[in-house]
C-alpha positions in Angstrom: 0.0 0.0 0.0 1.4 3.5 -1.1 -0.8 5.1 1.8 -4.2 4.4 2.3 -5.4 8.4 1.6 -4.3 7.5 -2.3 -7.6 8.8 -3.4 -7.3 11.9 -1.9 -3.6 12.9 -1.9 -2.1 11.0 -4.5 2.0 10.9 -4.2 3.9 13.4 -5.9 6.2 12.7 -8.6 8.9 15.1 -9.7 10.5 14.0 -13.4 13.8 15.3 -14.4 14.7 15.3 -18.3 15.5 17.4 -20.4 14.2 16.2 -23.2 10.3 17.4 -23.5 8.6 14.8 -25.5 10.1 12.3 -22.4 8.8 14.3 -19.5 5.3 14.8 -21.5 5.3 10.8 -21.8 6.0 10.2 -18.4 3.7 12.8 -17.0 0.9 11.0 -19.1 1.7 7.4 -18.0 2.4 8.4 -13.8 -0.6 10.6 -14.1 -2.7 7.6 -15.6 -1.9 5.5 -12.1 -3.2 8.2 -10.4 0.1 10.6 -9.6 0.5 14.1 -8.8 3.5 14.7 -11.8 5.9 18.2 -11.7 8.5 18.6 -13.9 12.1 19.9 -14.3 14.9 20.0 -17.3 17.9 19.8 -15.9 19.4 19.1 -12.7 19.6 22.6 -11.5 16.1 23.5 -12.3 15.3 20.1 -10.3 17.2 21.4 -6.9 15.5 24.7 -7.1 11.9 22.7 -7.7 12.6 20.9 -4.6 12.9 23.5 -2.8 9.4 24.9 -3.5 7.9 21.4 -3.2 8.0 18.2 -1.2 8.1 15.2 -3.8 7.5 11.5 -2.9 9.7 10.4 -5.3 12.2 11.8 -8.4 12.8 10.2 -11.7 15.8 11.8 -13.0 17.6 11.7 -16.2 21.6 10.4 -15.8 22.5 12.8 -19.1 21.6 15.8 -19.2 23.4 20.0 -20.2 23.8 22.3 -17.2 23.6 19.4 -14.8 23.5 16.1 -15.0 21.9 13.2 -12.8 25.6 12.3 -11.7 26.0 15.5 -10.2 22.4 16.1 -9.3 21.9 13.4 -6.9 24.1 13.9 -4.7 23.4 17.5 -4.0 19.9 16.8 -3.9 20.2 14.6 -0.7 22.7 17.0 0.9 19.7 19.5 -0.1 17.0 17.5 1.6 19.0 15.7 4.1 16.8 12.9 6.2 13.4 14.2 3.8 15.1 13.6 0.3 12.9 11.2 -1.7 13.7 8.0 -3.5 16.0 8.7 -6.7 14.8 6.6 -10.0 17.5 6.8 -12.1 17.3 6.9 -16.0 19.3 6.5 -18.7 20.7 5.1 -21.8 23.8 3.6 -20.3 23.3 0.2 -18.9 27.3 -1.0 -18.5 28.4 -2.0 -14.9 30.3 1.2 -14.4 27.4 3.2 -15.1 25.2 0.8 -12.8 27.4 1.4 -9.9 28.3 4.9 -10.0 24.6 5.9 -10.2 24.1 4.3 -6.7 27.6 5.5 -5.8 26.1 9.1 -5.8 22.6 8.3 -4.1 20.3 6.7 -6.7 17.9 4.3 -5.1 17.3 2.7 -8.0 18.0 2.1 -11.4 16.2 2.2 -15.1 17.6 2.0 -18.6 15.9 3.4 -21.8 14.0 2.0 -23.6 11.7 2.1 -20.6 10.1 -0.9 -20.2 6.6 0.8 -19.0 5.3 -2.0 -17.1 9.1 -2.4 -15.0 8.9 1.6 -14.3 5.9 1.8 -12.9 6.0 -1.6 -10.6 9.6 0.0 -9.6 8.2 3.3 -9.1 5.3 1.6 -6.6 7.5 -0.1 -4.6 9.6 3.1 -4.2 6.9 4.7 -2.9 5.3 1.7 -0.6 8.9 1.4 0.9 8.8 4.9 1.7 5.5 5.6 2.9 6.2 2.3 4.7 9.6 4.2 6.1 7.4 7.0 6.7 5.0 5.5 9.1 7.5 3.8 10.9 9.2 6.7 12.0 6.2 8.4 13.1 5.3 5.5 15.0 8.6 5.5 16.8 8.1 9.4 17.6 4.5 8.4 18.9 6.2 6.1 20.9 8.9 8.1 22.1 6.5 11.3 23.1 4.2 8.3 25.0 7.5 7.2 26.5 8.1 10.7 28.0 4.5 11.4 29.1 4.4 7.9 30.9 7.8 8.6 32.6 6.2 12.3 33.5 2.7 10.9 34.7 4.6 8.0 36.8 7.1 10.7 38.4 3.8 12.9 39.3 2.1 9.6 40.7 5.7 9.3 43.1 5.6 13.1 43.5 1.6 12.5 44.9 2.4 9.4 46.6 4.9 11.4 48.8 4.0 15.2 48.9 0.7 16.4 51.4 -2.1 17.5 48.8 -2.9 20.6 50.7 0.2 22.3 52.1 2.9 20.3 49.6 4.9 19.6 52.0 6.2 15.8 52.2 3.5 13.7 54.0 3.9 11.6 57.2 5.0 8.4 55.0 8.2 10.6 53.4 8.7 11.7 56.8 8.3 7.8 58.3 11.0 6.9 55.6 13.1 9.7 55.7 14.2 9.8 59.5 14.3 5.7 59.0 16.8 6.4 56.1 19.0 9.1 58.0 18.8 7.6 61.0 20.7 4.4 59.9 23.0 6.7 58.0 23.5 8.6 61.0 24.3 5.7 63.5 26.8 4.8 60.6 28.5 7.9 60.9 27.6 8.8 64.4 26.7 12.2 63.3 23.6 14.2 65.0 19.9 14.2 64.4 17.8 16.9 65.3 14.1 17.2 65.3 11.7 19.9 65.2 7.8 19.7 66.2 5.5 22.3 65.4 1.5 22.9 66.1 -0.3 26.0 65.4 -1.4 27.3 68.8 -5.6 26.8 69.0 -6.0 26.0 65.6 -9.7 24.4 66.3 -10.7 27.5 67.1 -9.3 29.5 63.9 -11.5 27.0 62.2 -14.7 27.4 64.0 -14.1 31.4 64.0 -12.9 31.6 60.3 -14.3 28.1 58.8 -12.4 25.3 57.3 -11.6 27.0 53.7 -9.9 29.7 55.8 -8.4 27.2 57.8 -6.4 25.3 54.9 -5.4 28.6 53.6 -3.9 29.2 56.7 -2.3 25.5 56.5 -0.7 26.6 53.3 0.7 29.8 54.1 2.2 27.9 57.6 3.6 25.2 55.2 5.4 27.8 52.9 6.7 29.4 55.9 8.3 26.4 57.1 9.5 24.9 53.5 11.3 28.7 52.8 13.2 28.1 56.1 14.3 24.4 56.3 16.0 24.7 52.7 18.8 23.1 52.6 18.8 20.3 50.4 19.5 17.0 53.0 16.5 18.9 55.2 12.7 17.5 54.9 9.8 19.5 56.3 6.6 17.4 56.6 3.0 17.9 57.2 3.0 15.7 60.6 -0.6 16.0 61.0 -3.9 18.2 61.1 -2.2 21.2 62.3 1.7 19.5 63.4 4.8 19.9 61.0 7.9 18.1 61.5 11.8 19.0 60.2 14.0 16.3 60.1 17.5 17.7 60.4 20.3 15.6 60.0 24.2 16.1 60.8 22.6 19.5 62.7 23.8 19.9 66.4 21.3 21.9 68.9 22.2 25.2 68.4 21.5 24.9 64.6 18.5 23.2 65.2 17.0 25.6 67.7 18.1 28.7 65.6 15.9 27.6 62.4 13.0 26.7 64.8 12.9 30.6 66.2 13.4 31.3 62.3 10.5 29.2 61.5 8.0 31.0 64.5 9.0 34.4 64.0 8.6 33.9 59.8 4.9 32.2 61.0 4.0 35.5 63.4 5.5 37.8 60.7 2.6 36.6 57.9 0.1 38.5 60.1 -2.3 36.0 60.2 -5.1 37.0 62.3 -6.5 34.9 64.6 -9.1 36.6 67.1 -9.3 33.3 68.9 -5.8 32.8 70.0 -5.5 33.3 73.6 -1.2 33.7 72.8 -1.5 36.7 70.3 -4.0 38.3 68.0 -2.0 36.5 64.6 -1.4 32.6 64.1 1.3 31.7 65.8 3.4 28.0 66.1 4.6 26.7 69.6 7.9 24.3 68.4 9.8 21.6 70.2 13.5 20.4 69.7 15.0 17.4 70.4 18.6 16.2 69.0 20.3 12.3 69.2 23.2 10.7 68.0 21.6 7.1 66.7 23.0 3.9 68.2 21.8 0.6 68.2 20.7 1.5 72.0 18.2 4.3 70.4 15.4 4.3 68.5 13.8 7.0 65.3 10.7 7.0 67.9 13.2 7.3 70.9 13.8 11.2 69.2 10.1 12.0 68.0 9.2 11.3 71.6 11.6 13.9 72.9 10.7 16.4 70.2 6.8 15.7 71.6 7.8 16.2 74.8 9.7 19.9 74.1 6.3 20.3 72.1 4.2 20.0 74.9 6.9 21.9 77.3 6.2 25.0 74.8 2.8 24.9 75.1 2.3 24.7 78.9 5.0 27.4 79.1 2.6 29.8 77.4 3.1 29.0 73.8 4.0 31.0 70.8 7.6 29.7 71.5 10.6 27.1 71.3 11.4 24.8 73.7 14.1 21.7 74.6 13.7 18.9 77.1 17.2 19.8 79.0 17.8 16.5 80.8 16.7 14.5 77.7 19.9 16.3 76.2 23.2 15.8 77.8 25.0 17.4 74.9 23.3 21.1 75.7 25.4 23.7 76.2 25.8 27.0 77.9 25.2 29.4 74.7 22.1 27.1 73.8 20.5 27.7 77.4 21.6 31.2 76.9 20.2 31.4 73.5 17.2 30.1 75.1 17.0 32.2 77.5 16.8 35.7 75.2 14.0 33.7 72.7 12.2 33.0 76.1 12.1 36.7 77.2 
């Protein structure tokens, strides 16, 4: 099969001869099985045609003035590159030499005059059934390439989904799960620190029943940002914990680094201006934040650190909220500048 719109766009078929009386016989029998003809009389004329037009396939004269097929061919495919048609050569010399230097230059194929009618136009079929053949196999390869890339991009949005919080796009509780799992074997490898930081947004339930639940997850976001913008170095990982909680996992951060992005994180929370005419703390949203830092051993545990975070959590909040807090005996490894550092956050 040629292609199967024949009926309606017919191949094109550009002849090249300069004799007239040829071209007019060729048009009449190419025309006659149902071809689109153009015509050219010399090899020049035929590069400057191609240019204009797109044809399916040539049929060129080897002998011809100004140019000749010889010299023709070849510059046609540098022309055309990848989109040059079959070449049909034709000609009166039929000796080996001939044969072999018109595929030496690009010919596809080969045809001696006399034509034989019946041989020119089989050849000329199966020229053009190869190449529409040729044709739709490359587009199906770029179909399946562009289907390649959109699988790969829809599979690497399912991941993304499968690991990101829908509402504040933050990593969800299952990154987070995995994450301090991951560093925290890495860590006890390298006996390097973990810190930890737990966050909840002072009286939320009541920013939702004054302001209603479509205020509420705008305020989630915003919260979310807030924290993403500050935890951004690359090994870092903020997480929607839960309802109203976020979590940092820190690794290879001591205390003092751990404690300084968490008073980063509250005063960037306060500083949005949220207002909350509920809060019983301040009249914006604010965040109360615990810290908690281990080395991880085989004598420790991932929960072992979420526990102490909690606990600071809860510290923060009975101590008035709207600030950061450490459990101090949970951390031997405290020192004086980090109680002191305390110390001016707490005033």
């Amino acid at each position: 099969m040629i292609n199967p719109d024949f009926q309606n766009n017919p191949p094109l078929i550009l002849v090249v001869d300069d004799e007239k009386t040829l071209r007019m016989l060729l048009r009449r029998v190419m025309e006659k099985e149902g071809y689109r003809v153009a015509e050219a009389s010399d090899g020049s004329e035929c590069l400057q045609t191609c240019q204009q037009i797109k044809p399916d396939i040539v049929l060129m004269d080897a002998m011809m003035p100004v140019m000749d097929g010889f010299t023709c061919c070849p510059q046609l495919r540098s022309l055309l590159g990848d989109d040059c048609p079959p070449i049909l050569m034709i000609t009166v010399l039929d000796d080996p030499a001939s044969v072999d230097r018109a595929f030496e230059v690009g010919a596809t194929d080969y045809a001696t005059k006399p034509i034989f009618w019946a041989v020119l136009r089989q050849r000329v079929r199966r020229l053009l059934e190869t190449r529409w053949a040729m044709t739709e196999l490359q587009r199906q390869i770029e179909r399946e390439h562009i289907l390649t890339e959109q699988l790969e991009i829809a599979n690497q949005e399912l991941q993304r989904l499968a690991s990101v919080d829908g509402l504040t796009e933050l990593f969800n509780r299952r990154s987070f799960d995995e994450y301090l799992q991951l560093e925290w074997k890495r860590l006890g490898r390298e006996q390097a620190p973990l810190s930890l930081i737990l966050c909840d947004i002072d009286f939320f339930k009541l920013y939702n029943d004054t302001y209603g639940h479509l205020a509420g997850d705008e305020c989630l976001r915003q919260v979310a940002k807030s924290i993403r913008q500050a935890a951004k170095r690359p090994a870092d990982l903020a997480a929607r914990y839960g309802g109203e909680e976020f979590a940092v996992i820190l690794p290879n951060t001591e205390v003092e680094g751990a404690l300084y992005l968490a008073e980063v994180i509250r005063a960037s929370v306060k500083a949005l201006s949220i207002v909350h005419a509920g809060s019983q703390v301040s009249e914006y949203v604010t965040l109360s934040l615990g810290v908690a830092r281990l080395i991880p051993s085989s004598q420790s545990s991932p929960e072992e650190l979420i526990n102490d975070a909690d606990k600071a959590l809860y510290k923060a909040k009975v101590e008035g909220r709207d600030r950061v807090e450490l459990i101090f005996f949970l951390q031997s490894i405290v020192t004086h500048q980090t109680r002191a550092l305390l110390r001016i956050w707490q005033s």
